[in-house]
N, C-alpha and C positions, 0 to 999 in steps of 0.2 A: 504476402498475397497481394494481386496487384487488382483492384477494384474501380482503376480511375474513368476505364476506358471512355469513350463518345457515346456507345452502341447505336452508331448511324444504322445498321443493319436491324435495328431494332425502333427507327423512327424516333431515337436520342432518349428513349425512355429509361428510366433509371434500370439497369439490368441486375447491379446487385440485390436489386429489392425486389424484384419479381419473383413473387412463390409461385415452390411446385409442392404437392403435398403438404400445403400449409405452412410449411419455411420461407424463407428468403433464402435465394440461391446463396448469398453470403453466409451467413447461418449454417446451411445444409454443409457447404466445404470447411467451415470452423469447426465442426464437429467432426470432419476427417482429420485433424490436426490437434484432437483436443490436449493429445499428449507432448504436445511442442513446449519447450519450458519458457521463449519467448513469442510471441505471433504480433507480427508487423502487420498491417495493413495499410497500402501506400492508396486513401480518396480522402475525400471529405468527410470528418466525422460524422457516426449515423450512430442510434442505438445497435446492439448487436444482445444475441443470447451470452457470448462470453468477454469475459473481460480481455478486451487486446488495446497493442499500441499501436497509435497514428503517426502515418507520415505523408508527405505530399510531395513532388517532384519537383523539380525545379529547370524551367517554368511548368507551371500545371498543366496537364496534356500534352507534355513533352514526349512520350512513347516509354517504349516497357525499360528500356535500357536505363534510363533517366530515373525510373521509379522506383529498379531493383537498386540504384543505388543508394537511393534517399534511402529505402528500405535495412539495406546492411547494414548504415550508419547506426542504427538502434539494436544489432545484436553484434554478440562477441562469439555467436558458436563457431563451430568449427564446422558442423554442416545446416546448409539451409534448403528447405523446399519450397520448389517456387510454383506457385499455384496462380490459377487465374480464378475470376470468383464468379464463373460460372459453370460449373462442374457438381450437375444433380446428381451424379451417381458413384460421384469419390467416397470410398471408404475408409475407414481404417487401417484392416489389411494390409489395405494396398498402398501408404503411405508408410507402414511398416516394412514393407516388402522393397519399397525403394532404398530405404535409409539402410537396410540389411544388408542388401547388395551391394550401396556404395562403401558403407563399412570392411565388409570383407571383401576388397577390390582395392586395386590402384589406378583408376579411374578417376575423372573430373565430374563425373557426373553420370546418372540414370537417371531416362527418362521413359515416359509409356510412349508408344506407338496407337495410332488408333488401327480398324477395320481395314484402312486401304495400307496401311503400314507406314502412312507420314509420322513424322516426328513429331512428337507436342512439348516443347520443349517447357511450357507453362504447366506441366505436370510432371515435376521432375525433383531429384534430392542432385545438390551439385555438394561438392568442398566451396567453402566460401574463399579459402585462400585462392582459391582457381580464376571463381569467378572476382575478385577485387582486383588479381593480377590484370586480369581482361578487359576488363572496364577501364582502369589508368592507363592499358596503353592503349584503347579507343579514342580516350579524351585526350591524350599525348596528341593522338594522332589526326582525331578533327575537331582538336580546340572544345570539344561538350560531347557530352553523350546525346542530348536534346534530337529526338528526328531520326537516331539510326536505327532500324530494326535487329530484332532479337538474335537473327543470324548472327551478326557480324561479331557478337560475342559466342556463341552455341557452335558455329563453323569449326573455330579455333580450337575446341575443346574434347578431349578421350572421353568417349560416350562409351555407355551400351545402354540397352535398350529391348524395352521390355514389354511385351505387347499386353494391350488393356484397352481392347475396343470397348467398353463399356463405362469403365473409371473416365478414359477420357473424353468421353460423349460434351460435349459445349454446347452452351445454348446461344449461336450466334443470331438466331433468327426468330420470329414467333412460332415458322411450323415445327421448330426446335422444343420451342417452348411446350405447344400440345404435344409433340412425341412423345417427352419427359414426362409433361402431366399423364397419361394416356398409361404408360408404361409401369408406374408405380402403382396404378389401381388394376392392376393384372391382377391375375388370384393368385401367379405365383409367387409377388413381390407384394402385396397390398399392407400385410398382415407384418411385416418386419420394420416395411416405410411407416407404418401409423406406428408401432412400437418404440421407434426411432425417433417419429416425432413427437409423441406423448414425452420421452424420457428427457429430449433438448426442451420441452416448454418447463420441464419440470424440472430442473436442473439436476436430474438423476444422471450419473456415470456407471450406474448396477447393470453388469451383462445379468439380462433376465432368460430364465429357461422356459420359454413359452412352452416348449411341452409339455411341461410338468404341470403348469397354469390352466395348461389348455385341457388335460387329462382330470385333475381336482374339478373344473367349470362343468365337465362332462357328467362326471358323478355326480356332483352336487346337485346338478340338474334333473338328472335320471333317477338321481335314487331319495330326494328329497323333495326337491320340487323345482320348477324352472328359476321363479327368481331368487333361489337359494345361490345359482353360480355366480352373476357377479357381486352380492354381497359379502360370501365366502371369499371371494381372491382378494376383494376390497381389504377382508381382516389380518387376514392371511398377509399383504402389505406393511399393516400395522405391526403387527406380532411381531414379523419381522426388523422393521424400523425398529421397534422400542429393541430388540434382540443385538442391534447393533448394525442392523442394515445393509450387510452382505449379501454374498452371494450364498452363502452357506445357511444364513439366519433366516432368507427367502425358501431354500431347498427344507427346512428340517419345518420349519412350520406350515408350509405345502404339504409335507409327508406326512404330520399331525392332522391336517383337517383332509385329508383321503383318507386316511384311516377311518376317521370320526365317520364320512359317506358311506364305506364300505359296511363298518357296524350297521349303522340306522337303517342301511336298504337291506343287511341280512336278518332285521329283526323282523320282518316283511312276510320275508321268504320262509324262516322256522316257525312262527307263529301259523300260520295257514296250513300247514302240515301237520295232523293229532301223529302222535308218537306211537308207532306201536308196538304190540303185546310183545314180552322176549322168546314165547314159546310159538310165535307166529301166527294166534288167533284172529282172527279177523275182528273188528271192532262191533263187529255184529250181533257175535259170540261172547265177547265183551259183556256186552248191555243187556244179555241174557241171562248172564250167571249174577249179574248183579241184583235183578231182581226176584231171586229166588230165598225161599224164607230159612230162617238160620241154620234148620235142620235140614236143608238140600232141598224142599219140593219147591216144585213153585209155587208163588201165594195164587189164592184161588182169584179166578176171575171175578169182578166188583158184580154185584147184582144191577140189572137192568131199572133204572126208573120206571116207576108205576104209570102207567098211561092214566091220562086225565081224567079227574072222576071216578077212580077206583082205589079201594083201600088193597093198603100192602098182600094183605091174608086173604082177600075175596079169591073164589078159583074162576 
């Protein structure tokens, strides 16, 4: 991952640390790569949510060529993706999606294409044999890699290419910067980016099923009481955690405490309803025969209280 840039376009401010949705753009792309068995990052050390290794160019701010080489020196894979570390909107997926392809391919490399269909070659899975081949004979060829851009090795190289207007979205600018911030708090992204970023401050790697989270919060609310929901998914976490803290241990103790909603709000519902008669009496009819004396009649009407001032027997 190459982090070192200037970000003149940005008035020199540190760009890997600039959060959108509460990340650091650095951050936010480590967690598209969390399944990398090594991850390089070619700046100056900084904290980071995951543990990776440091590298630095030689000389510093010598350009990407320069940094992707520092960078390979610290692994032995066989494929490497090269990312820039300003990309809000890289996923998973879509980092699986590269390495898939170049996998089952005899290709040097895939990369995304943005919206107008340029190359982004900094979002990309190559062979590393391809690209070390590339690079020594750059440096063959003008004495350092220091100063050449990224072409001059990406030109030479069997591409395909793969469009990702949005994975490869870069935050070169600020009005970059608020589109990113702006886009995430959409209603139709809002609720995955906070889910996302709750899980990376939490060091959680559990794909969670919001729906099911989201259907339990609803019951428990409706049919118990409002702040019954988030308390309930709170436990619902635990349960899970101690269960082993899967994905599964999440699902079955989710399906235990909707159950539990569903009881308590139908005790609600059958309680309010009297039961009635099997011969289809009306409860009317009911409360009639019930007050009739053992032998079938009815019991007689209670005598009238004596008005004030008069004995029982006067007429």
């Amino acid at each position: 991952m190459l982090a070192g840039g200037g970000a003149r376009r940005l008035g020199g401010a540190d760009k890997p640390g600039v959060r959108v949705g509460g990340r650091s753009l650095l951050d936010r792309v480590l967690a598209a790569c969390s399944g990398a068995r090594t991850t390089v990052v070619v700046a100056d050390p900084r904290p980071t949510s995951r543990p990776v290794s440091w590298a630095r160019e030689e000389p510093p701010g010598g350009g990407p060529l320069a940094a992707l080489d520092a960078g390979l020196r610290l692994s032995t894979a066989e494929y490497a993706v090269l990312l820039s570390a300003d990309l809000p909107f890289l996923d998973g997926p879509t980092v699986d999606e590269l390495l898939t392809t170049l996998r089952t391919s005899t290709v040097d490399g895939v990369l995304l294409t943005d919206a107008d269909g340029r190359d982004q070659p900094l979002v990309a899975a190559y062979r590393t044999a391809a690209l070390r081949r590339g690079l020594a004979m750059l440096a063959e060829r003008h004495g350092a890699l220091a100063g050449l851009p990224l072409r001059r090795l990406t030109g030479a190289l069997d591409l395909t290419r793969i469009l990702g207007p949005v994975a490869s979205f870069d935050c070169d600018t600020w009005d970059d910067i608020a589109a990113a911030r702006a886009r995430i708090r959409e209603h139709g992204h809002v609720l995955d980016e906070w889910i996302s970023a709750v899980k990376d401050e939490l060091g959680i790697e559990l794909d969670v099923d919001t729906g099911v989270l989201l259907d339990l919060a609803r019951d428990a609310a409706h049919g118990v009481a409002r702040p019954a929901a988030p308390l309930t998914t709170f436990l619902v976490g635990y349960a899970a955690a101690r269960a082993g803290g899967d994905q599964e241990a999440v699902a079955e103790a989710a399906r235990k405490a909707a159950a539990l909603a569903t009881r308590w709000a139908d005790e609600d519902t059958t309680d309010a309803t009297p039961a009635q008669p099997a011969d289809g009496q009306s409860a009317d009819k009911q409360s009639d025969a019930a007050d009739t004396t053992p032998g079938g009649a009815p019991d007689p009407a209670p005598a009238s209280d004596p008005a004030p001032g008069t004995r029982p027997d006067a007429e």
